[in-house]
GUMIGU-888312 format. One record per residue (C-alpha): x, y, z. Coordinates in steps of 0.02 Angstrom, whole numbers, plus 50000, padded with zeros to 5 digits. Layout:
REM residues N
XYZ ...
END
This chain:
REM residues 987
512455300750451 512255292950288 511615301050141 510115287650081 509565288149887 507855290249862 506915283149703 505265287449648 503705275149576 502705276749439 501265267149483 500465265949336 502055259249250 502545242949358 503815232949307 503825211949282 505655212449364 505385226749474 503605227949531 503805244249607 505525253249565 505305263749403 506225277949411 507785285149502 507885300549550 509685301549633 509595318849638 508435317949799 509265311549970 508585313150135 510035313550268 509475304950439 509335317550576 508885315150766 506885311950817 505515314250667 506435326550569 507725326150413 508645335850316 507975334750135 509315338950008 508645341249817 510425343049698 510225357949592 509065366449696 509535376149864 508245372249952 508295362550110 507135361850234 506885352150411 505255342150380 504385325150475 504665308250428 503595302250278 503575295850109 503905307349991 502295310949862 502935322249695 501505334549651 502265340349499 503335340949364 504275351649234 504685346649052 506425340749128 505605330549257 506475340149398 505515339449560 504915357449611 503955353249763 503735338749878 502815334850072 503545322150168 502455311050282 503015296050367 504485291850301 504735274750371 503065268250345 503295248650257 501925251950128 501855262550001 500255272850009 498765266549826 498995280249698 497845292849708 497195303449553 497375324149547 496735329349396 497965327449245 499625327149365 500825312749358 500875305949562 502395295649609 502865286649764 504515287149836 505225272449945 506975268950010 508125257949892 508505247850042 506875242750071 506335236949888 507965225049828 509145226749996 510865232449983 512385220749921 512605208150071 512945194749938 514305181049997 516075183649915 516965167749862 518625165249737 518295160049566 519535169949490 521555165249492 522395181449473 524265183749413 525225195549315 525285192249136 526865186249068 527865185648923 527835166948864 529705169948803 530655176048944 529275173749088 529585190149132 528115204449150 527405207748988 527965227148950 527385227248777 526155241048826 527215248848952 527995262248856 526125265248776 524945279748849 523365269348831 521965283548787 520615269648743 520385249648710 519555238548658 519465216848620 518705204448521 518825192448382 520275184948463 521435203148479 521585217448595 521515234948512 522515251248601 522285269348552 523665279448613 523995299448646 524905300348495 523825294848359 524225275848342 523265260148350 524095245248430 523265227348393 523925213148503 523355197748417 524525188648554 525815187948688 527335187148542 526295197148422 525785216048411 525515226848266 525715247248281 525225259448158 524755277848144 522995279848127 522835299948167 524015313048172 523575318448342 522835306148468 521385292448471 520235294348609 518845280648552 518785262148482 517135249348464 517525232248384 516055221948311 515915205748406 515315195148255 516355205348126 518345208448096 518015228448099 518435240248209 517905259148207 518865272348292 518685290648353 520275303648358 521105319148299 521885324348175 522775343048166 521285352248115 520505346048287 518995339048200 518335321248253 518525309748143 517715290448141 518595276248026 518135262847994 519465246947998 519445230447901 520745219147984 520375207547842 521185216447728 522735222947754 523885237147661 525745233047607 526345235947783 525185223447864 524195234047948 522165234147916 521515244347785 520365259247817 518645254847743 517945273147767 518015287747845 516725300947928 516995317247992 516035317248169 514925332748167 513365338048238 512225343248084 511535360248150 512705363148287 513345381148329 515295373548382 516255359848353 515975344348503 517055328948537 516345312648526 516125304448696 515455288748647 515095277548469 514295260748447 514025249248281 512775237748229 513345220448189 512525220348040 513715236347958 512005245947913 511745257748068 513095268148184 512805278748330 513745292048383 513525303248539 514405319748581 514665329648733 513455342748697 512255328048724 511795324948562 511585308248497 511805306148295 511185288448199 512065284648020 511335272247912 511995265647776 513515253947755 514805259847859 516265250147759 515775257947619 516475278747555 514735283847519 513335296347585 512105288947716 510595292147800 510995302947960 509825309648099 510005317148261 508845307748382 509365315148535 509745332848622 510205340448772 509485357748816 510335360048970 512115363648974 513385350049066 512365333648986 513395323748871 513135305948801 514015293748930 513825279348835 512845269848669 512315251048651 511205241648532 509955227148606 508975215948493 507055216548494 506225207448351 505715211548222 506625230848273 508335237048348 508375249048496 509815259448540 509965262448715 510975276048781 511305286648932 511835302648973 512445308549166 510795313449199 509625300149096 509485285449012 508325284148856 507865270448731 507665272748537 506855261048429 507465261448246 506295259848108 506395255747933 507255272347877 508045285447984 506205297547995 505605284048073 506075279548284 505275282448437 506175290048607 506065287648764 506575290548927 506845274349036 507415282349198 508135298949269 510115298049356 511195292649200 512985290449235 514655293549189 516005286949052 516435271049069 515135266949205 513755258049047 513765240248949 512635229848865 512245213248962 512305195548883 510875184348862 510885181349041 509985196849065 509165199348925 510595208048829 509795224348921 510675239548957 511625241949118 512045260449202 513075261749363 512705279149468 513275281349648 513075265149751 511725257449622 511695249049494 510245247149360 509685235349206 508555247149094 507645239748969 506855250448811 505365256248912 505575253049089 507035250449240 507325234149282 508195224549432 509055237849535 510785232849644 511335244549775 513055243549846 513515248450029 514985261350069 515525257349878 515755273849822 515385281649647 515855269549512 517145275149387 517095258349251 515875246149210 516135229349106 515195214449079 516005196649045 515175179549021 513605184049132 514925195649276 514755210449312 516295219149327 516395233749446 517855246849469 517375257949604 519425257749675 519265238149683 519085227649556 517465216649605 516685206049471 514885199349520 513835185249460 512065195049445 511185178949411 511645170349560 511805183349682 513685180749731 515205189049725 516555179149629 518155189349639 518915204649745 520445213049762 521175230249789 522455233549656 524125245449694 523595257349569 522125263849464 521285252949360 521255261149163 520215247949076 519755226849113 519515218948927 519015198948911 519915189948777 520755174548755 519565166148884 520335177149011 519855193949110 521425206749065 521435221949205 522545236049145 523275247349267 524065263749252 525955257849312 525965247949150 525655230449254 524485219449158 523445206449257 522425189449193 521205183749303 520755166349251 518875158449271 518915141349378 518115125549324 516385122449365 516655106049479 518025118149594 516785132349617 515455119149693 516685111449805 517225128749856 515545133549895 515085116549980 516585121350097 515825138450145 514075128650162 513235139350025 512285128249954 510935137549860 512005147849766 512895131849722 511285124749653 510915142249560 512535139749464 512655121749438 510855125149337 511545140549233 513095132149211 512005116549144 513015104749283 511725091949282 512915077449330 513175085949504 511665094449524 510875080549632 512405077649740 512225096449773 510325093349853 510655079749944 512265087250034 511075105550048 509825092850110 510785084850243 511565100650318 510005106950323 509195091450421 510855093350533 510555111550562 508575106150621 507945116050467 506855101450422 505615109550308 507095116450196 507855099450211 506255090850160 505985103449990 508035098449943 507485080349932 506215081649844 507185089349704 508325072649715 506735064349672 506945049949520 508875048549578 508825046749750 508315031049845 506715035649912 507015027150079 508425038350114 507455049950159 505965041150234 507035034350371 507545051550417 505795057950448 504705043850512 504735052050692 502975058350734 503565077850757 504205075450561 502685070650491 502115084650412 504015084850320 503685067750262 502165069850209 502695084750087 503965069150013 502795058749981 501535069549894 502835074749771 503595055549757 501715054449701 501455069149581 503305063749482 502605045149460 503815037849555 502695028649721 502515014149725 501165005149847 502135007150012 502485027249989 500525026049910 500015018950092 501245027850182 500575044850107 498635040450168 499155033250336 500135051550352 498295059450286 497245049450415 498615052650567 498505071150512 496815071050495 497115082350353 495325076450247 495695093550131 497365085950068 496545069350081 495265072749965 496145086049858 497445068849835 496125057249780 495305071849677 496795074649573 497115066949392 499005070049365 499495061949544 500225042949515 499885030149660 499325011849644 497435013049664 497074996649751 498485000249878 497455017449926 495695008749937 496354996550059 497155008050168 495545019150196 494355005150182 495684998350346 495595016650406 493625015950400 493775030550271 492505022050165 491955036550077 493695040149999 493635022249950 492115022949884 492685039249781 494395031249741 493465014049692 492175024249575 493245036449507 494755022449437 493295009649404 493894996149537 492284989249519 492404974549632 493284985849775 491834998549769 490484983249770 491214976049904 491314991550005 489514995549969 488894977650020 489994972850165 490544990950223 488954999950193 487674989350189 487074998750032 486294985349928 485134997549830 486525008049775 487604993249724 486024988749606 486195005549534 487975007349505 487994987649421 486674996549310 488055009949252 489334999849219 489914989549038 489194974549000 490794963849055 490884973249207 488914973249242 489024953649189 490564949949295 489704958449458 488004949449451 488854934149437 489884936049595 488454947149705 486894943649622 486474929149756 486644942349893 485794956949833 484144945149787 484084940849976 483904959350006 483304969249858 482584956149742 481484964649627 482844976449565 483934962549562 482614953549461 482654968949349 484434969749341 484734953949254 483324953949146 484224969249057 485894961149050 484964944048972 483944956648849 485194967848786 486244977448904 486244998248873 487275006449054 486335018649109 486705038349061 487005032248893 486755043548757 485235038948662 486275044348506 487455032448537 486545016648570 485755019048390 486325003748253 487544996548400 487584977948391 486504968348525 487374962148678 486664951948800 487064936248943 486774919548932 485194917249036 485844901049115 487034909249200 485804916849338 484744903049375 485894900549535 485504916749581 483554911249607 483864897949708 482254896249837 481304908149740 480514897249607 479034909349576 480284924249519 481374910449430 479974904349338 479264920749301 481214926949241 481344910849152 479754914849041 479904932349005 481824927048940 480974913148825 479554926248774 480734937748733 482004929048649 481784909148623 483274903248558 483894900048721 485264887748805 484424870448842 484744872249034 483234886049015 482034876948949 482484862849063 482304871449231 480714880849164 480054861449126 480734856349299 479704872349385 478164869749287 478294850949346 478584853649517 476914867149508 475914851849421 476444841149547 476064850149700 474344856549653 472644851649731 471244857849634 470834849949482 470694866649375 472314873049431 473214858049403 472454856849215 473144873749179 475254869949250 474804852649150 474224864048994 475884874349013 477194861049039 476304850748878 476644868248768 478434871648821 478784851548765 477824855848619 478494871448577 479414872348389 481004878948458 481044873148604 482914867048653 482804857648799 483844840348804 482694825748767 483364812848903 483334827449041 481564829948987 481324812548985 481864810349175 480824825149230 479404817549161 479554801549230 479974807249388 478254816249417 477484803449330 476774816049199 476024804149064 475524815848948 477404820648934 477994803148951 476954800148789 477394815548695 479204811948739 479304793448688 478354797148512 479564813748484 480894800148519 480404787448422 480344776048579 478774764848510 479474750248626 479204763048758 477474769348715 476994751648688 477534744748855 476804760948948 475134754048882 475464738048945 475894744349103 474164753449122 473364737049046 472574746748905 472294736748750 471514748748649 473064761248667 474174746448646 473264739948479 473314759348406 475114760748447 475504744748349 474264750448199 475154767248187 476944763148223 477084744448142 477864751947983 479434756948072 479464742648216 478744727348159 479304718448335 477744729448395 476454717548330 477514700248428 477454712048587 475664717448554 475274697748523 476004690648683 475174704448799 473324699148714 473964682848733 474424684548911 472694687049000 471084675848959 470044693748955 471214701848809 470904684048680 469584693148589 471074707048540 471944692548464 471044690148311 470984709148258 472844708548281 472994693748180 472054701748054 473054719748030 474554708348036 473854696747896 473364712147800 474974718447770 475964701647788 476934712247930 477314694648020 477994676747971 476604664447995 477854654248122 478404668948229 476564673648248 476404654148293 477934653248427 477354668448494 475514661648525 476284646148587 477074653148736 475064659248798 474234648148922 472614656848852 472834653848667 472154639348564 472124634348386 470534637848371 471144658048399 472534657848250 471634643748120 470744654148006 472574665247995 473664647147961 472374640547833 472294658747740 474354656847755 474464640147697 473144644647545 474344658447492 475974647447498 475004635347390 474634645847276 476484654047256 477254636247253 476134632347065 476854648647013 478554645047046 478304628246975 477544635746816 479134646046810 480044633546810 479414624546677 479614637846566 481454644346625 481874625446552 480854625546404 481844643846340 483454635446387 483314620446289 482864634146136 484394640946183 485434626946171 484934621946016 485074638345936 486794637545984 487274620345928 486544626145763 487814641445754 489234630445804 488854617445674 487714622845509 487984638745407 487134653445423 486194661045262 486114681445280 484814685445176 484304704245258 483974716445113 484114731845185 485364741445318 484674739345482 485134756845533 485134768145383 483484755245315 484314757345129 484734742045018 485974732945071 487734735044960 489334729144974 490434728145070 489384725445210 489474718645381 488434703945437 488244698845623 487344678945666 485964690545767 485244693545584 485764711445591 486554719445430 487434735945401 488144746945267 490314746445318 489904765145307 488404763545427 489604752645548 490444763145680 492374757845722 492054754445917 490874743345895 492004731745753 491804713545838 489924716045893 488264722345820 488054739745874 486004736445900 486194720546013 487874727646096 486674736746244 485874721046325 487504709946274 488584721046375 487334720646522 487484699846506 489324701846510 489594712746648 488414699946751 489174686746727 490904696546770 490344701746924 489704684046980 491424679946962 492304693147055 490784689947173 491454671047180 493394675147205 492924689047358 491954677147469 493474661947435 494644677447480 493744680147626 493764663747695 495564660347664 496014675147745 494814672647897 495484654047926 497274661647920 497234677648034 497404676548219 496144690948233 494574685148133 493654702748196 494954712648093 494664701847930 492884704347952 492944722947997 493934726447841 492814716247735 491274726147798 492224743247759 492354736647588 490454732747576 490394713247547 488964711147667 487864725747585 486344721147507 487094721747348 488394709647390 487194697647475 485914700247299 487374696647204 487784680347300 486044676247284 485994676547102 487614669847062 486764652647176 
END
């Protein structure tokens, strides 16, 4: 039989780390007996009794916390019983060790290359220390520290190179060194017996070398009846706060400078009522913005948070069992710098107000030293075993010949003293060795576990694909499948497809594939891979939940088409909506699901480009089946297109957006009565619209007109087409019109058209062609003014039948009036009728002839006196050239004044004062200069006039291309009027 510790639960005090161990009470073991009985054993009670199996429930407790009384009831029952409430008493639970964190079965590998340190001169064993009775060490900043039995202090600041001096005059039983500081305090005797800390600066040294004593404190309890040794001391690495603990159990805090030989601030935080407690061991953890000091005792551990000053702290008690010297440390960053405690077989990480992770070891025996190095755990029971808490592994054992007396880590090294004077380096191995070593002994997870603390992220994915593969080779295909996915974004995904495409491993690929999915790295294969595992599965949860989710990556389309092909329409339909694949959810609705009502109402939610995009492409359809909310549909996206659900907030001052109306006509085809009624609303509402509109509207109304038997009926569609060609702003193309028109043989339009066209030919001959004189006589009246060819047309169709003769003469007449016609046009048009005589045109020839008379004795009369000035002329000028000209003008013919010299005399009779004379006008009178000038720049451009038309020729008769000459003559304008008026003249 075993004796089995016992631990008690506070359930109203449950720990992150530890959700149900709180407390320890090691003082209670229950010793296995035969049956339902056991021997309960409390320590420090006699008491024992034979009792049944059960937990163990304490009632009650004292101000020590020692259990008085206790019931036992099931003892192997798996859970805990709930708390219950009796009055104001405290209720705990007790529960086997075993059964909450297991006991130490952790695998034991060789990280650690032991040998026995040697001197580097003459490679023998180093025996520096050997002839040294080591009383208490201690390492850091690069140095080992010894106290001996006789007072000194030994530093060994290398292999070749160790300092001794005497410290105290008797012995030194106690050293700390500050990890970020070169100081060292100490603890001995000197011959008056009393305790007695200093404080050592190694950075400053005395004229023997050795390091100077900053200060020194006699170690006293402040109240105490008798003198105690000090068991334990710690420092703070700022130099402001020192602890000090005693075997009477008292714990003292200093603060103050402790390099400095002045007063400070001390306070005992901590005593022991009951005799045979002392302080086992002191450590300070960090916990902004305070520091705690966490220290144990062999029966307790407690926590003290230090305030601003030393009246200010709180205590308390973390858990009940303590330990012994040498059997506390402080942890590393690894585990929260928190205080560990070794008691019995277990081991415990307290924190300042609860226990944390508990470790129980099996058959180990009561632990007599406990270190901590790098994030191992260093254990001395009567083997040295060094553990790797984070990982769960041990990483070094061995049995040494003697005892151990202390393991210190310096110079990147593990040094284990033992008591023979041996010293022993154990020596970490690389990172890269301790994963192959632990891919040889197949454990893989604590090979992962330390490749991610020791930040091995190089190898870290080799490690899950070998764990991977030894699991698939083992049959462990679920574990396999969760190492892969790990490898996920460095591994070829088709490595491990291949390996579970078989149907039994579906469920393992299927796993792979959703996580290939949530890291973003599917493409469409894995996408349709994934849904064809869904629909095989019939898994429509995970189906669903897949499609449902925002952060999973897959391509979209890939997914509709593989449940639209798996007739899992409405996950394509949810799919389609939800990543607005418009045209995959239409065409689900419409050729899947026959839902041509709900297509009309999700076209009405969507954009305008979308909306726009999917009437184009399905409009033609959904008319055949739902037309009038098709009809509806694009009449919003041609009047301005709001989706519906749209705020009404937001549609306020937004820019009007709306189709081109032309674009659906197609969609009407073979329903001209909701075209036409489509087509006018669109005008109505807005009328600028494209010209293929108004055409087809013309082309309906037509065809309506056309087909129509009742006379009312047919005035009305004749009434509408004649205001849509009418209409101001209409835009319809002219010649389309035209052709319409023409086609049905709608006159009033032909008429309206050819007059908006200015087609009077047209109008003229459509007369004709309905033998309607009258119409033909009024189109010549009104239109002769811009077609005078009207009135020769109009002539030879009166001319052309015996019974239109009498329409002759009142054409002859309005073309007389306003001389529209040359009397011999009007004559060799006439001539060509069968049916006109010269009796019809005589009075119009005589009236012609009268009028030519009468403008020949004009021009005659003109004549006469053109030659009558010019022989004036002449002789005025012969008389200049040849007699002498007397200026007898008086006066200035500008400034009117008498005339005094000098003055300036021109032969046009005009005088002026030289004053009065103006410089630019020096060769030519300044009054007579105006119509001179205009003679002279006449008669220059008859000249140029003259040289441009012999130019002209001369070029034309020399060019092989006569069309260029001309074309570049008529650029240049000599055949404009002006030119031909000026040609005229000049003959």
């Amino acid at each position: 039989m075993s004796a089995v510790p016992f631990y008690a639960i506070d359930t109203s005090r449950r720990s992150a780390e530890s959700p149900h161990l709180i407390r320890a009470v090691p003082q209670l073991t229950v010793t296995r007996a035969s049956g339902l009985s056991a021997s309960v054993e409390h320590v420090g009670s006699d008491a024992k009794k034979s009792v049944p199996l059960s937990p163990i429930r304490l009632s009650s407790l004292d101000a020590s916390s020692r259990i008085r009384s206790w019931s036992l009831n099931h003892l192997e029952h798996q859970n805990p019983p709930k708390r219950e409430t009796e009055g104001m008493m405290d209720l705990f639970e007790f529960v086997n060790i075993s059964q909450i964190n297991g006991r130490m079965s952790w695998p034991t590998v060789k990280f650690f290359d032991s040998d026995e340190l040697k001197d580097p001169d003459t490679q023998q064993p180093f025996d520096k220390l050997k002839d040294i009775t080591i009383t208490c060490c201690t390492c850091g900043r690069g140095q080992m520290i010894f106290g001996d039995g006789e007072g000194k202090i030994h530093i060994l600041s290398s292999l070749r190179e160790m300092l001794s001096y005497q410290a105290y005059e008797l012995r030194v039983y106690l050293i700390y060194q500050l990890k970020q500081r070169n100081i060292f305090v100490t603890v001995g005797d000197d011959e008056d017996l009393q305790p007695l800390i200093k404080v050592w600066n190694c950075d400053k040294r005395d004229k023997s070398g050795s390091p100077s004593m900053a200060r020194s404190i006699r170690a006293s309890v402040p109240g105490a009846k008798q003198q105690c040794s000090v068991t334990a001391i710690c420092a703070h690495e700022n130099t402001n706060i020192m602890a000090v603990g005693f075997k009477d159990g008292s714990v003292l805090l200093l603060k103050g400078n402790i390099t400095r030989d002045r007063s400070s601030k001390t306070r005992v935080i901590h005593r022991e009522l009951e005799p045979g407690v002392h302080i086992t061991g002191l450590g300070f953890k960090p916990v902004d913005p305070n520091i705690v000091l966490m220290y144990s005792t062999n029966r307790a551990v407690y926590s003290y948070v230090i305030g601003e000053n030393t009246e200010g702290g709180k205590e308390m008690e973390v858990a009940l069992g303590g330990c012994e010297l040498n059997c506390c440390t402080m942890a590393d960053h690894t585990q929260d710098h928190n205080f560990v405690v070794a008691k019995g077989e277990t081991i415990y990480f307290a924190t300042p107000s609860v226990l944390g992770q508990c470790l129980v070891f099996d058959g180990a025996g009561e632990k007599v030293l406990l270190r901590w190095y790098r994030g191992y755990l260093i254990v001395d029971p009567m083997t040295i075993c060094i553990y790797d808490v984070q990982n769960k592994f041990a990483a070094y054992q061995f049995t040494y010949p003697c005892r151990v007396i202390d393991v210190l880590s310096e110079w990147g090294c593990i040094i284990v003293l033992l008591r023979d004077g041996k010293i022993f380096r154990l020596e970490e191995i690389d990172t890269k060795t301790k994963i192959d070593t632990l891919f040889k002994k197949n454990l893989y997870p604590i090979a992962i576990s330390l490749a991610k603390s020791h930040s091995y992220s190089d190898g870290l994915v080799d490690i899950f694909i070998q764990y991977g593969d030894h699991l698939y080779s083992k049959g462990d295909y679920e574990g396999a499948i969760n190492q892969y996915i790990l490898t996920i974004g460095q591994l070829e995904p088709s490595y491990v497809i291949r390996k579970f495409l078989d149907t039994q491993k579906i469920n393992n690929l299927t796993s792979y594939l959703k996580a290939l999915h949530e890291r973003g790295m599917a493409n469409a294969d894995h996408t349709t891979l994934l849904l064809n595992c869904y629909t095989k599965l019939r898994d429509n949860d995970q189906l669903d939940k897949f499609i449902s989710e925002d952060q999973t990556a897959f391509e979209v389309e890939t997914a509709i088409k593989v449940c639209r092909q798996a007739n899992n329409h409405k996950y394509a339909l949810k799919l389609a909506e939800k990543y607005k694949q418009h045209d995959w959810y239409l065409r689900i609705q419409l050729e899947d699901e026959n839902q041509h009502l709900e297509t009309v109402k999700y076209i009405c939610k969507l954009p305008f480009k979308d909306a726009l995009r999917a009437t184009k492409l399905y409009g033609k359809v959904l008319m055949q089946v739902v037309p009038d909310d098709t009809t509806a549909l694009i009449s919003r996206l041609c009047t301005d297109w709001i989706p519906e659900g749209t705020p009404a907030h937001s549609s306020s001052g937004r820019t009007l957006v709306y189709a081109n109306t032309a674009d659906f006509i197609q969609v009407f085809m073979g329903d001209n009565r909701r075209l036409t009624s489509f087509l006018e609303n669109q005008i109505a509402t807005r009328p600028t619209q494209n010209e293929v509109v108004y055409n087809t509207l013309l082309e309906l109304y037509l065809m309506e007109w056309s087909t129509c038997v009742g006379k009312e009926e047919k005035v009305v569609k004749e009434k509408k087409a004649l205001e849509l060609l009418k209409k101001s702003d209409a835009t319809y193309d002219l010649d389309h019109a035209l052709v319409l028109v023409q086609l049905h043989n709608f006159s009033a339009g032909i008429l309206y058209l050819y007059e908006k066209a200015e087609l009077f030919q047209q109008i003229l001959l459509y007369h004709m062609e309905q033998q309607d004189p009258k119409s033909v006589m009024e189109t010549c009246i009104r239109n002769c003014a811009r077609d005078m060819n009207l009135w020769v047309q109009a002539l030879s169709f009166f001319a052309s039948r015996e019974e239109y003769k009498s329409w002759v003469g009142e054409a002859l007449k309005n073309i007389e009036k306003d001389q529209l016609l040359p009397p011999l046009l009007v004559m060799q048009t006439l001539a060509e009728s069968p049916f006109a005589t010269l009796n019809d045109i005589k009075p119009f020839i005589v009236k012609h002839l009268q009028e030519e008379n009468e403008q020949i004795a004009k021009d005659e009369a003109s004549v006469r006196q053109y030659r009558e000035n010019t022989a004036k002329m002449r002789e005025q000028i012969k008389e200049l050239q040849t007699t002498a000209k007397i200026f007898q003008v008086m006066k200035c013919s500008l400034c009117k004044r008498g005339l005094t010299l000098p003055a300036v005399h021109f032969l046009c009779q005009h005088s002026f004062h030289r004053e009065c004379h103006q410089e630019e006008y020096e060769n030519e009178c300044q009054i007579c200069s105006k119509e001179n000038r205009k003679v002279l720049d006449y008669i220059q451009k008859q000249g140029e006039q003259t040289n441009l038309h012999e130019n002209f020729h001369a070029q034309l008769q020399r060019s092989a291309d006569g069309f260029s000459v001309v074309a570049d003559y008529f650029g240049r304008g000599v055949f404009s009027n002006k030119s031909a008026a000026g040609g005229g003249a000049q003959k």
